[in-house]
KEVEXFI-33539 format. One line per field, with one value per residue (C-alpha): chain; x, y, z; residue number from 0. Coordinates in nm, 2 decimals. Layout:
<nodes>
chain	c(A,...) .
x	c(X,...) .
y	c(Y,...) .
z	c(Z,...) .
n	c(NUM,...) .
</nodes>
This chain:
<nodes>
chain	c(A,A,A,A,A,A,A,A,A,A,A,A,A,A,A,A,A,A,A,A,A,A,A,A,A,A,A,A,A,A,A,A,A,A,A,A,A,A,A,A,A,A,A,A,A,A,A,A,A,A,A,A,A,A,A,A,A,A,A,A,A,A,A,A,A,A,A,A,A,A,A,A,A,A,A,A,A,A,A,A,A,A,A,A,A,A,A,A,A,A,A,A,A,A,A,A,A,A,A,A,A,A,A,A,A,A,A,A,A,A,A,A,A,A,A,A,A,A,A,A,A,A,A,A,A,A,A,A,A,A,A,A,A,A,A,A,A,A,A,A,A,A,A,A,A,A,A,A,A,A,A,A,A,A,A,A,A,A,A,A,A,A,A,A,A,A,A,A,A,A,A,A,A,A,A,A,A,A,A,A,A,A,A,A,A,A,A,A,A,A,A,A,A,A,A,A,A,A,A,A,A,A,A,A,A,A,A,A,A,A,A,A,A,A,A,A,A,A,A,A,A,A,A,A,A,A,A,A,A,A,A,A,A,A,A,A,A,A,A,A,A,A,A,A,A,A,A,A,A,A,A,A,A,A,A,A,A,A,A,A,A,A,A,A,A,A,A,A,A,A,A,A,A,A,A,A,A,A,A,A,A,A,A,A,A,A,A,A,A,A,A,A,A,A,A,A,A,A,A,A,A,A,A,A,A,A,A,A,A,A,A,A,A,A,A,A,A,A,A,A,A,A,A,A,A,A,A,A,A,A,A,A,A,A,A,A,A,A,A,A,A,A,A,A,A,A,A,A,A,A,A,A,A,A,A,A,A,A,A,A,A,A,A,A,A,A,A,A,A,A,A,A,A,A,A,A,A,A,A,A,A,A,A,A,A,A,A,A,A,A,A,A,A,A,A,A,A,A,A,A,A,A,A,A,A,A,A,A,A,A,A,A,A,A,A,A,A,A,A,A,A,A,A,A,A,A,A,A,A,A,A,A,A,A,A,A,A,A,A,A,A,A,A,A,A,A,A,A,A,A,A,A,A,A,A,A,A,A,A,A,A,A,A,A,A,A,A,A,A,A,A,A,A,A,A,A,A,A,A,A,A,A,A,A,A,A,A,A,A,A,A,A,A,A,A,A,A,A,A,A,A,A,A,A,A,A,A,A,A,A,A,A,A,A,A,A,A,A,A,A,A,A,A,A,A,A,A,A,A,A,A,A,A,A,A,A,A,A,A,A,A,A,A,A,A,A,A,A,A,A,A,A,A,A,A) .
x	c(1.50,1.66,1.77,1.96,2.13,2.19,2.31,2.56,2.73,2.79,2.99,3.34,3.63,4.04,4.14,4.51,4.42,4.61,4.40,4.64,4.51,4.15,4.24,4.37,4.07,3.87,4.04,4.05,3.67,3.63,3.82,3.64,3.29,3.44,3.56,3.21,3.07,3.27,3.23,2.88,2.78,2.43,2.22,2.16,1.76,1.62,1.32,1.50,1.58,1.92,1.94,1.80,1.97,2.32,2.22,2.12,2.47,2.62,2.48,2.53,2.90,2.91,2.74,3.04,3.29,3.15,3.13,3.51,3.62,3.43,3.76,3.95,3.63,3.36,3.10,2.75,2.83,2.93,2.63,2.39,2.55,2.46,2.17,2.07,2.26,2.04,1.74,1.80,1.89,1.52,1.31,1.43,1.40,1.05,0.95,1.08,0.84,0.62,0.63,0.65,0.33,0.09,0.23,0.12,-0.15,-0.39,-0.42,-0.36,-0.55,-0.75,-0.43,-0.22,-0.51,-0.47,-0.07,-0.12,-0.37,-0.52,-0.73,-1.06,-1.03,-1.15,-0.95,-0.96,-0.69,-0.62,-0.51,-0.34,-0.23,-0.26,0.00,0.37,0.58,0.84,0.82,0.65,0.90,0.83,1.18,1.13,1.44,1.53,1.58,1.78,1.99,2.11,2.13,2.35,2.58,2.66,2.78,3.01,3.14,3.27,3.43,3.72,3.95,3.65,3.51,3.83,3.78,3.44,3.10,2.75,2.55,2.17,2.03,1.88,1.63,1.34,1.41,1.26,1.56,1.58,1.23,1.23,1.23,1.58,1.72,2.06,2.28,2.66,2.95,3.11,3.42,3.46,3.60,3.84,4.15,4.00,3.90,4.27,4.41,4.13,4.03,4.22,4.06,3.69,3.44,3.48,3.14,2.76,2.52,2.20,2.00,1.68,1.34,1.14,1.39,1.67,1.97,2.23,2.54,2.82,2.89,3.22,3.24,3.59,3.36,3.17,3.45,3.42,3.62,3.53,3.31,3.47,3.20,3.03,2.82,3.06,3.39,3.54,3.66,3.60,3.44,3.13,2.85,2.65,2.93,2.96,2.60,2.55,2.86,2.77,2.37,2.39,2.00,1.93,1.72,1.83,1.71,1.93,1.99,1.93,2.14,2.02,2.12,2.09,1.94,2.35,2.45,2.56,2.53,2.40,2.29,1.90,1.90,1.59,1.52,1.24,1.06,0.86,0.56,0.62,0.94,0.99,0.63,0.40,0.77,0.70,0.93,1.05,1.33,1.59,2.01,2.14,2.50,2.76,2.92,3.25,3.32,3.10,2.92,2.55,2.27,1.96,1.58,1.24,0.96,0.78,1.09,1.28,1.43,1.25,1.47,1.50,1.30,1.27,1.26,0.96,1.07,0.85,0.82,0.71,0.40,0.30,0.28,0.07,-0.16,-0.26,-0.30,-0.53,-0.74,-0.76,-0.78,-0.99,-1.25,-1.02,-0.72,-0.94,-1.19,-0.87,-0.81,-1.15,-1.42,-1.25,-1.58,-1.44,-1.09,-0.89,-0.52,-0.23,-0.22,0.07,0.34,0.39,0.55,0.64,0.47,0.60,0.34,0.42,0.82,0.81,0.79,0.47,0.46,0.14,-0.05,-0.36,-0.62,-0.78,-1.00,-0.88,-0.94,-0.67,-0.93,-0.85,-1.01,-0.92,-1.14,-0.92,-0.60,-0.35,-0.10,0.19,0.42,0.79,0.88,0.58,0.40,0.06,-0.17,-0.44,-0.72,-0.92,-1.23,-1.22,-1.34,-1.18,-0.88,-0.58,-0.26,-0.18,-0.54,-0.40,-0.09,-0.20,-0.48,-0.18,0.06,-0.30,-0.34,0.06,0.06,0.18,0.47,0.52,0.62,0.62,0.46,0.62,0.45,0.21,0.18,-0.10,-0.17,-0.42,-0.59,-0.80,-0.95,-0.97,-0.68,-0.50,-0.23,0.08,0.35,0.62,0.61,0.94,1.06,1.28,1.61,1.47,1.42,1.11,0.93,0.59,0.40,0.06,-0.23,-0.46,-0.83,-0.79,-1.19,-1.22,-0.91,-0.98,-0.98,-0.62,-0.42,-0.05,0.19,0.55,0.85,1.11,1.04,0.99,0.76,0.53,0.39,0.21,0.05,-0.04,-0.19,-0.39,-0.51,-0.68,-0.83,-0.98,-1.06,-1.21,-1.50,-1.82,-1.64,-1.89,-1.82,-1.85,-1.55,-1.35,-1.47,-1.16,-0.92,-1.03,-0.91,-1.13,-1.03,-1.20,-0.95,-1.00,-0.91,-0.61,-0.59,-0.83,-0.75,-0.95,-0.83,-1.01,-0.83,-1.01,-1.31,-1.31,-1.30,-1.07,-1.03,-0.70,-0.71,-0.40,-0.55,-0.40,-0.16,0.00,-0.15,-0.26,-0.59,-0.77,-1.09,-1.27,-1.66,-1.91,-2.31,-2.27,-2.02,-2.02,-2.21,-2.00,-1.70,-1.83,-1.86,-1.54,-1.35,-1.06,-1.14,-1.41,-1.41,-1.53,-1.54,-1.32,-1.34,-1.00,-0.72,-0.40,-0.10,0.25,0.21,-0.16,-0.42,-0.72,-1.09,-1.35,-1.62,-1.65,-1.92,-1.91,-1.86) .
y	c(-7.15,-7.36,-7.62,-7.40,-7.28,-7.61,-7.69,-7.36,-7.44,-7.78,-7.67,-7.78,-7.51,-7.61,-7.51,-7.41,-7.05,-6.83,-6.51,-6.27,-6.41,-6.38,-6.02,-6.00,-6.10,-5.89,-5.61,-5.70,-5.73,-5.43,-5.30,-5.39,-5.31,-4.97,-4.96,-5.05,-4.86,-4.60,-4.66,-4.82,-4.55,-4.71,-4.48,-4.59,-4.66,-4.96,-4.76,-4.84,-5.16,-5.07,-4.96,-5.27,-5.51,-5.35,-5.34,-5.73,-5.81,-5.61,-5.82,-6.16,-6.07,-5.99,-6.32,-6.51,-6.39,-6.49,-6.81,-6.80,-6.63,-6.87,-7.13,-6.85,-6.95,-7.12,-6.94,-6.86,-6.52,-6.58,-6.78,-6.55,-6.26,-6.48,-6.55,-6.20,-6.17,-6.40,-6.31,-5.93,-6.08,-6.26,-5.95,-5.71,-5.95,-6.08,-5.75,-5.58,-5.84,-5.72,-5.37,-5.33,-5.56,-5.41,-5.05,-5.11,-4.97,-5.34,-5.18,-4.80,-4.72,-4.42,-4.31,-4.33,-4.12,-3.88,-3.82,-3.52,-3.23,-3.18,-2.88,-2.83,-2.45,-2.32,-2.26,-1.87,-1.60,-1.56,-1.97,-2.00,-1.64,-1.54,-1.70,-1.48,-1.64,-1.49,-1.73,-2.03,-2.35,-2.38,-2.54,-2.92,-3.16,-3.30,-2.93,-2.83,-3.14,-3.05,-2.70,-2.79,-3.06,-2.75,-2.51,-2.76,-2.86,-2.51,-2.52,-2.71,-2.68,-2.83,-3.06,-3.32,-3.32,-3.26,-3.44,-3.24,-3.41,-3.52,-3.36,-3.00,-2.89,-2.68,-2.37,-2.03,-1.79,-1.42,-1.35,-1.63,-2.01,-2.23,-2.58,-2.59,-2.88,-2.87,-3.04,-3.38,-3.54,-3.76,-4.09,-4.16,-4.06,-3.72,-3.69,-3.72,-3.47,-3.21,-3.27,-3.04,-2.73,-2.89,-2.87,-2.55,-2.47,-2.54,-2.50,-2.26,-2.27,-2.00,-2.28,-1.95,-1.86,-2.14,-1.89,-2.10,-2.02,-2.20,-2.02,-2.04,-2.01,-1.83,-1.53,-1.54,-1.49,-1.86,-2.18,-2.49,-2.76,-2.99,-3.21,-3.35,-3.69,-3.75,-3.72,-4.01,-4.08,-3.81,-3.59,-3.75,-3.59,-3.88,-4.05,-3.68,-3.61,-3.98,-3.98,-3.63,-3.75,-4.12,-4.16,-3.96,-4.12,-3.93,-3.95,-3.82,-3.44,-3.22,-2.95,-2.56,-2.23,-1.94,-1.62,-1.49,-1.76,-1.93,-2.38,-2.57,-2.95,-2.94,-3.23,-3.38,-3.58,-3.90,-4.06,-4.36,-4.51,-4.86,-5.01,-4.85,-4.78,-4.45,-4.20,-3.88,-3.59,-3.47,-3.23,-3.09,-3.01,-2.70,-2.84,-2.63,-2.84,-2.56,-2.58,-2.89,-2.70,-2.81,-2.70,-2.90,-2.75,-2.91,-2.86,-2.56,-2.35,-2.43,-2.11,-1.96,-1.95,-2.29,-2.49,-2.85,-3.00,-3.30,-3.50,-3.51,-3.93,-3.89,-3.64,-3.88,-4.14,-3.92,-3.78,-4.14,-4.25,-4.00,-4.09,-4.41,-4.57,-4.36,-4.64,-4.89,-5.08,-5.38,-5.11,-4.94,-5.24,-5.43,-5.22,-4.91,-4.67,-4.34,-4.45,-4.18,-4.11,-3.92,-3.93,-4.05,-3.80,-3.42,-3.09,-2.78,-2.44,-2.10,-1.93,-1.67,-1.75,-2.10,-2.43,-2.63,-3.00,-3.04,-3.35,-3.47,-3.66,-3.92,-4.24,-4.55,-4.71,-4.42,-4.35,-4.03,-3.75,-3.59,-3.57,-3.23,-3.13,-3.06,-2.86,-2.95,-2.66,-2.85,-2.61,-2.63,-2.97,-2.69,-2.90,-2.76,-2.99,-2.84,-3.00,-2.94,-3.23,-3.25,-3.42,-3.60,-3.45,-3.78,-3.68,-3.34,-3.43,-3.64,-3.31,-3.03,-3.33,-3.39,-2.98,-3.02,-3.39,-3.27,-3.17,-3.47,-3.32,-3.46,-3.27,-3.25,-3.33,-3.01,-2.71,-2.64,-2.24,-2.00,-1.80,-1.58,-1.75,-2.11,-2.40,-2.46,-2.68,-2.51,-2.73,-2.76,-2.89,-3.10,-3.19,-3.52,-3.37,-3.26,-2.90,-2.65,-2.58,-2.43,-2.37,-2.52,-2.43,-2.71,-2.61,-2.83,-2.90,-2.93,-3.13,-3.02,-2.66,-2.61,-2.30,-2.35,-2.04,-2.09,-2.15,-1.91,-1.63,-1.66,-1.31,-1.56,-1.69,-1.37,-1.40,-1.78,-1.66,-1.39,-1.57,-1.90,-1.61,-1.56,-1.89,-1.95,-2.18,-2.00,-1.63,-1.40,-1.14,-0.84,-1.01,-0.99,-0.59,-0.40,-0.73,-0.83,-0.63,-0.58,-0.64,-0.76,-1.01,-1.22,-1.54,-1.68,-2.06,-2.23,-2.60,-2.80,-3.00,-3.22,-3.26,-3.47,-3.44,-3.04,-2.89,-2.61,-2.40,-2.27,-1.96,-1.75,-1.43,-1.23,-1.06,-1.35,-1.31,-1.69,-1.74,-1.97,-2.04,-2.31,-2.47,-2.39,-2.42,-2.02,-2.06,-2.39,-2.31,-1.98,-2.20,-2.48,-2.28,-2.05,-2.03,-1.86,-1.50,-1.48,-1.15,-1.17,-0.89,-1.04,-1.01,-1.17,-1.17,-1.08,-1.29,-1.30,-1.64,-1.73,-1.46,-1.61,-1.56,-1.53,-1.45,-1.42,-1.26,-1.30,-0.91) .
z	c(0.27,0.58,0.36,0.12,0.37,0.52,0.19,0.18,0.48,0.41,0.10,0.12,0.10,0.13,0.49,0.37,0.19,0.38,0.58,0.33,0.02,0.14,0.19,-0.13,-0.30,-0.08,-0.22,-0.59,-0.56,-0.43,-0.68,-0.97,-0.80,-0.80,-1.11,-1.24,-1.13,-1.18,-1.58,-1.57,-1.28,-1.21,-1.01,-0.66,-0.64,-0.62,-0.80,-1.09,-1.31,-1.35,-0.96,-0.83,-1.05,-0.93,-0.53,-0.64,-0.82,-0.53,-0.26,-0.45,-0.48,-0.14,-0.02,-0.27,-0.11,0.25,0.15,0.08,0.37,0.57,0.55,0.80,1.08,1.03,1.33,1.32,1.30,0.93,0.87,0.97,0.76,0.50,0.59,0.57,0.26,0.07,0.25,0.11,-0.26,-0.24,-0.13,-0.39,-0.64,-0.52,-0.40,-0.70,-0.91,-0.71,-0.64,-1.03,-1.12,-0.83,-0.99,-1.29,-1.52,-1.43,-1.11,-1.12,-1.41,-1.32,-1.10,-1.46,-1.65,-1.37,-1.39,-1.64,-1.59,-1.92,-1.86,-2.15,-2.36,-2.65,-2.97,-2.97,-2.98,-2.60,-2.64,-2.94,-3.08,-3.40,-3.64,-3.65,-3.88,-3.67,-3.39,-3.59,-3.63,-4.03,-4.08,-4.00,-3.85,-4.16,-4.30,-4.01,-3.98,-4.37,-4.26,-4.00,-4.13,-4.44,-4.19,-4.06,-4.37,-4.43,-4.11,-4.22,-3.90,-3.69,-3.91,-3.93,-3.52,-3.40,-3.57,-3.52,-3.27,-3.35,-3.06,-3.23,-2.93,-3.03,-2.79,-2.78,-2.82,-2.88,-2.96,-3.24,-3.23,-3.32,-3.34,-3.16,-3.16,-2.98,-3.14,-3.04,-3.06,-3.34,-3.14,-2.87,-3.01,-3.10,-2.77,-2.61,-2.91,-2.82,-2.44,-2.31,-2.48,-2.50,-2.76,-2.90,-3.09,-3.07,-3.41,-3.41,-3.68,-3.70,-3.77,-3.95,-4.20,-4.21,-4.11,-3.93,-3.78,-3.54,-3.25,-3.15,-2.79,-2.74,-2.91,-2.63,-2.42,-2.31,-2.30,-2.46,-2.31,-2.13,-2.03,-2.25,-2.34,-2.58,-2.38,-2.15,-1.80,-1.56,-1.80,-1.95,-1.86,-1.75,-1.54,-1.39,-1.25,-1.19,-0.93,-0.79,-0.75,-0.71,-0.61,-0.88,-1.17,-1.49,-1.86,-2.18,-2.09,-2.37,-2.49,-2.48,-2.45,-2.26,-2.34,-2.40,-2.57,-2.31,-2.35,-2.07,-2.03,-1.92,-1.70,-1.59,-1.28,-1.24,-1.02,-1.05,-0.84,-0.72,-0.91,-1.25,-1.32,-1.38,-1.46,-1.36,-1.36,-1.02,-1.11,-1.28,-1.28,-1.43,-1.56,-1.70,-1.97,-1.94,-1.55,-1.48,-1.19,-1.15,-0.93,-0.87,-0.92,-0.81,-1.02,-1.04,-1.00,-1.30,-1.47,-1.73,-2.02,-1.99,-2.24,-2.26,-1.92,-2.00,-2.27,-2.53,-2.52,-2.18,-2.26,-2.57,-2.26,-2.00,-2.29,-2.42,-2.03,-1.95,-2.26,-2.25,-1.87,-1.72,-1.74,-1.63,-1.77,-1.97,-2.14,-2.27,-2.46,-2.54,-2.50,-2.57,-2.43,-2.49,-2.51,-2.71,-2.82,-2.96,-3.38,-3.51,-3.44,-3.28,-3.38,-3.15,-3.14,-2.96,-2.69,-2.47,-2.48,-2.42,-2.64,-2.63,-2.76,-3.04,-3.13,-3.22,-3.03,-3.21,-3.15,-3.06,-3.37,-3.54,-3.82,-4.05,-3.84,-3.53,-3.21,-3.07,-3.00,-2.73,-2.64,-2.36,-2.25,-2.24,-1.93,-1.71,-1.80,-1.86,-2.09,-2.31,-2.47,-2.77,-2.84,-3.23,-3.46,-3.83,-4.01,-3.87,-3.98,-4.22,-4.40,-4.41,-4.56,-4.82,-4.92,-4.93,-5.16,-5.38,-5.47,-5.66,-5.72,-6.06,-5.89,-5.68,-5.34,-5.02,-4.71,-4.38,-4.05,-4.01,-3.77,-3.54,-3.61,-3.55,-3.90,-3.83,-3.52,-3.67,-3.65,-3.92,-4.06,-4.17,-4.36,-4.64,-4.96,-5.06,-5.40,-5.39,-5.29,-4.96,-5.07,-4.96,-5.26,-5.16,-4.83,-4.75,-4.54,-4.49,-4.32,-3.98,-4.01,-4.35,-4.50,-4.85,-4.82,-4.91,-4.97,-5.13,-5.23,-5.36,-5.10,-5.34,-5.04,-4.70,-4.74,-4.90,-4.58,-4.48,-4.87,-4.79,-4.50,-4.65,-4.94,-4.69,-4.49,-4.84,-4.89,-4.54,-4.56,-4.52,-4.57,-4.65,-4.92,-4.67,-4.49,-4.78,-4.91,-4.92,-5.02,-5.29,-5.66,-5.99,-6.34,-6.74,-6.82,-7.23,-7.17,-7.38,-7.20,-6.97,-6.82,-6.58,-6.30,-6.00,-5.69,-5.40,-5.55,-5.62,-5.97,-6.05,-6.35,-6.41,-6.65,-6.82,-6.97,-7.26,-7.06,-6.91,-6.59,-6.42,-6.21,-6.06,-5.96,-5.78,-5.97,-5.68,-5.80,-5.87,-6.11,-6.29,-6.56,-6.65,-6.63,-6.81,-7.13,-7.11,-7.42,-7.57,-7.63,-7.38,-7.19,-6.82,-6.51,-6.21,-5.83,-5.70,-5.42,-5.54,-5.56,-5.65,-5.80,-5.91,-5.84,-5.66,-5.83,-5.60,-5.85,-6.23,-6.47,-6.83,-6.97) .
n	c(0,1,2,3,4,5,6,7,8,9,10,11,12,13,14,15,16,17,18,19,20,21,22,23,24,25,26,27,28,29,30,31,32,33,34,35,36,37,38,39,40,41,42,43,44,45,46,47,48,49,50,51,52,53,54,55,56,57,58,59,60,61,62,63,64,65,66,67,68,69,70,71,72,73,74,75,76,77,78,79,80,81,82,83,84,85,86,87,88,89,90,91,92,93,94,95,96,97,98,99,100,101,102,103,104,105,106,107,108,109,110,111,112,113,114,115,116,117,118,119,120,121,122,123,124,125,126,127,128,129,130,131,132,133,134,135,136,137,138,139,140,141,142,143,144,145,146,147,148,149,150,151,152,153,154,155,156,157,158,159,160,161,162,163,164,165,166,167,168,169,170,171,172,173,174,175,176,177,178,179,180,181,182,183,184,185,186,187,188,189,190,191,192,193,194,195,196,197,198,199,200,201,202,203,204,205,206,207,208,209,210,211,212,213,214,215,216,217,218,219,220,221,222,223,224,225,226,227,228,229,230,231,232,233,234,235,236,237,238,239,240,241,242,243,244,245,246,247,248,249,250,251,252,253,254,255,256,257,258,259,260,261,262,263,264,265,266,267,268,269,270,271,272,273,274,275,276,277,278,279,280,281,282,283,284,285,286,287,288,289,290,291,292,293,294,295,296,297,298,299,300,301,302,303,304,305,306,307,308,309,310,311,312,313,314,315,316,317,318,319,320,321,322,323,324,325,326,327,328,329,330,331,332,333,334,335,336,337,338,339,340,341,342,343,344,345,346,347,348,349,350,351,352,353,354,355,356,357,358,359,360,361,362,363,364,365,366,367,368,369,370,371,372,373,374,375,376,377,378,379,380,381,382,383,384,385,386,387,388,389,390,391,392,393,394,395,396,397,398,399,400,401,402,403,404,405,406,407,408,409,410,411,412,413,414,415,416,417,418,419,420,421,422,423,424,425,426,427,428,429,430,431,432,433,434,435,436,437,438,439,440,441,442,443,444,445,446,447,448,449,450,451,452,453,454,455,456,457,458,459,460,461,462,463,464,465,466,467,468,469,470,471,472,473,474,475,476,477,478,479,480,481,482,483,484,485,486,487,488,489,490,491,492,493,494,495,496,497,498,499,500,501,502,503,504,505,506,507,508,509,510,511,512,513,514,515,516,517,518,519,520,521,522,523,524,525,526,527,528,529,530,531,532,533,534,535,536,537,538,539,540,541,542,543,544,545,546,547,548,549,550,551,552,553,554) .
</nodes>
C-alpha cells in the first residue's frame, strides 16, 4: 500500500493551473455527482450493490480530484486525505467481498431456512374455507390483461395518450377479489402535453366474473396522479421516495387501491444481512401518487386494506430456503436428505380479506406429485404448510386438458380450493384465441378424478362444484341420498371413450337428453353390452350440460 502511494505523489502535475480553475472544476464535479444522482438516485446503503458501488465511485472521484488540486500545495495534509481516501475505497470493496460471501447461504444455511415461519396445519375448513366463487380469482392474467386493454380501446380520448400498465395486483376489494392496473403515459412527449393534470384513470377488473371498468378519478372527486413510475424529473415515483428516504432500500412498488377507490403506491422497504444477501422485508411507504405525500410503516403495522406488501418472488425464495438448507448448504445440492421445494409456478387465493400467495411443495428431483402445499398471506408474511401428498399442478393440468382433448384446450395454472373438506384444483379451459370455454375441477390427490362443466355461465361453477362433490372418490351413496334424480331412459346412441386410463360411456337417450357414466367393476359388464333400444332405470346428478350417472340397471 506505501508504495502506491509513493507512487501517487510522485505523479507529475503542471504548477501553472491557476487556484480559480481548480475551483472551477471543483464545482463542475460536484455538479454532475448531483446531477447523478439526482436521475440515477442510488439509495445510500452500502447494504446494497448499487449503494456501495456509488459511495465507491463517490470516493474515487473525490480522491481524482485531490490529486489535482495537489499542484495549489503539495503538504502532507493532502497526502494523508488521500491516504484515507484510498484506504476507504479498498475496505468497502474488500469488505464488501466479504461481507457478501461470509453472508451467504455456504455459511448461513440453517439461518436462511429459518427467514420464513412456515407453521404445519391441516387442510380443513377453519384453514382454507369452503370454496365462494365470489371471492375466488378464477380469471387468470392473460384474461385480465385482454380484459383490460378492451376497456381502453373504447376509451378513445385516453387511449391516444395514456398506455395500460402491466402491473394488475391481485387485491381483495369490496368483498370480492380484482386485478387493478393504473394508466401510464405513453412516452416523453405525452408526458409534457398531460403532466400537468396527471394520469387520469386506473383499470379494475372483477377476477370471479371478468366485469371491468376504468375508474376515472375526477368521479371520485380526485385529481389525476401526478407521480407516477412512468412520469419524469421531479415526479417519478422512484426518484421521489428515493430522494425523500435516501437509506432506504426499495423494490418496484405496486399499485393498489383503497377500500373508496382511492390509488396508492404500496411501497416496500428491505433489508439485507451482511452485503446484499438473505433480503428480508423491513417496511413499508404509504405514497400518494396525487399529492406525493408518503408515510413510512414497520412491519407488523401495515394497514389492513393494504394487500401486497411481500413480493411474491421474494416468498418463492424464503419457501424453497426453508426446504432445502435446513441440513446445510452442500446437502441442498448433493445429497438432497429431505430437501424440498416450490412447483413450478403460484396462483393467489382470498382468506379472511386478504390475499394469500399458493404453491406447491414438491421434491427436489420436481417429479409429478406434490409433497403439500403452502399458503403465504401477501400482507402479514403468515405461512401455512399442508402436509397433503398428490399431483403437481402440471400433472393436473395435463388430466383436466386429457378429459376434452377433443376440443383441444389449454388449462390455465390451477387454484388451490376447498370441496367439501378436500383440496382441489380449480382452473379454466381455453380454446386457441385465449377464450374460457369450460371449468375444471381436478381431485388434488387423485389427478384423474376430473370434473369439467361448460364456461357459457359463470352460475356454472356452483354446478361444477356440486357435480365433483358427486364424484368424490370414495363417496358413499348415503352421502349422495337426496342429490341424486331417478329416471328409465332407451338408449338412442352410446360411444365409448378412454381418458388416462379410465373408460367412459357417453349415452344420448331418445329424448335427447346426454349422460355419462364412468366403467367401474359394478358396472362394466352392463355397459359392455348396451345397445340401441335398451331400456335401463337411472340414478344420476343433474346437470345443465351432461347429467352425471352414478348407477345404471338394465329395466
Amino acid at each position: 500500500m506505501n508504495r502506491i502511494f509513493d507512487y501517487l505523489s510522485n505523479i507529475p502535475f503542471p504548477k501553472h493551473i491557476k487556484k480559480s480553475h481548480k475551483i472551477i472544476v471543483g464545482i463542475i464535479l460536484l455538479v454532475v455527482i448531483l446531477l447523478y444522482y439526482f436521475f440515477i438516485h442510488p439509495t445510500l446503503n452500502i447494504q446494497s450493490f448499487t449503494g456501495l458501488w456509488f459511495i465507491v465511485s463517490l470516493l474515487v472521484l473525490l480522491f481524482l480530484y485531490t490529486l489535482y488540486i495537489r499542484t495549489l500545495a503539495n503538504s502532507v495534509i493532502i497526502s494523508k486525505i488521500q491516504k484515507v481516501l484510498v484506504s476507504l475505497v479498498f475496505l468497502l470493496i474488500v469488505g464488501g467481498a466479504l461481507g457478501f460471501l461470509f453472508s451467504s447461504k455456504i455459511f448461513h444455511a440453517k439461518l436462511y431456512s429459518k427467514r420464513i415461519n412456515v407453521e404445519q396445519v391441516e387442510f380443513s375448513n377453519k384453514t382454507i374455507h369452503d370454496v365462494d366463487f365470489t371471492k375466488t380469482p378464477i380469471l387468470d392474467r392473460k384474461s385480465t390483461e385482454k380484459l383490460g386493454d378492451k376497456v381502453m380501446g373504447d376509451m378513445p380520448e385516453l387511449v391516444s395518450q395514456f398506455e395500460v400498465s402491466d402491473e394488475y395486483t391481485q387485491i381483495s376489494y369490496k368483498n370480492s377479489v380484482y386485478r387493478v392496473t393504473p394508466l401510464e403515459y405513453a412516452g416523453f412527449f405525452k408526458y409534457f402535453t398531460n403532466q400537468s393534470e396527471g394520469i387520469p384513470a386506473y383499470i379494475i377488473v372483477n377476477s370471479t366474473n371478468g366485469k371491468t371498468q376504468l375508474v376515472k378519478l375526477k368521479d371520485l372527486g380526485l385529481d389525476g396522479m401526478k407521480y407516477v413510475p412512468s412520469a419524469y424529473f421531479g415526479e417519478n415515483l422512484q426518484r421521489r421516495l428515493q430522494l425523500k428516504y435516501p437509506t432506504k432500500i426499495f423494490g418496484t412498488p405496486s399499485f393498489e387501491i383503497d377500500e373508496k377507490g382511492h390509488p396508492y403506491y404500496i411501497c416496500t422497504t428491505y433489508g439485507y444481512y451482511g452485503v446484499n444477501s438473505k433480503q428480508y422485508v423491513n417496511g413499508m411507504v404509504l405514497f400518494d401518487p396525487i399529492t406525493g405525500d408518503s408515510k413510512k410503516y414497520d412491519v407488523g403495522h401495515f394497514p389492513k386494506w393494504v394487500d401486497r406488501i411481500y413480493p411474491e418472488s421474494l416468498i418463492m425464495n424464503e419457501v424453497d430456503d426453508n426446504g432445502s438448507l435446513k441440513n446445510g448448504f452442500f446437502n441442498s445440492i448433493i445429497g438432497q436428505k429431505n430437501v424440498t421445494v416450490t412447483s413450478d409456478g403460484y396462483n393467489y387465493l382470498e382468506k379472511d380479506g386478504d390475499i394469500w400467495i399458493y404453491s406447491g411443495i414438491t421434491s427436489a428431483n420436481k417429479d409429478t406429485s406434490n409433497l403439500g402445499f403452502v399458503l403465504t398471506n401477501l400482507r402479514t408474511h403468515k405461512t401455512l404448510k399442508f402436509a397433503c401428498s398428490g399431483a403437481d399442478e402440471q400433472a393436473a393440468m395435463a388430466s383436466a386438458e386429457g378429459e376434452v382433448k377433443n376440443y383441444g384446450y389449454d388449462a390455465t395454472f390451477p387454484l388451490l380450493v376447498n370441496v367439501a373438506g378436500h383440496p382441489v384444483y380449480l382452473l379454466s379451459l381455453k380454446d386457441s384465441g385465449g377464450l374460457v370455454k369450460m371449468y375444471a375441477m381436478v381431485d388434488a390427490k387423485d389427478y384423474q378424478s376430473v370434473t369439467v362443466v361448460s364456461a357459457d355461465s359463470y352460475n356454472n361453477l356452483e354446478l361444477l362444484k356440486k357435480q365433483y362433490i358427486a364424484n368424490l372418490s370414495g363417496e358413499s351413496g348415503e352421502s349422495l341420498k337426496g342429490k341424486l334424480s331417478k329416471a328409465t331412459i332407451v338408449v338412442n346412441t352410446v360411444n365409448f371413450m378412454t381418458i388416462d386410463g379410465k373408460t367412459k360411456a357417453y349415452i344420448v337417450d331418445d329424448k335427447g337428453l346426454r349422460y355419462k357414466i364412468e366403467a367401474t367393476n359394478s358396472n362394466e359388464d352392463t355397459l359392455a353390452f348396451m345397445h340401441t333400444g335398451d331400456k335401463y332405470e337411472i340414478e344420476y346428478l343433474k346437470s345443465d350440460d351432461i347429467q352425471i350417472i352414478k348407477s345404471i340397471k338394465k329395466n
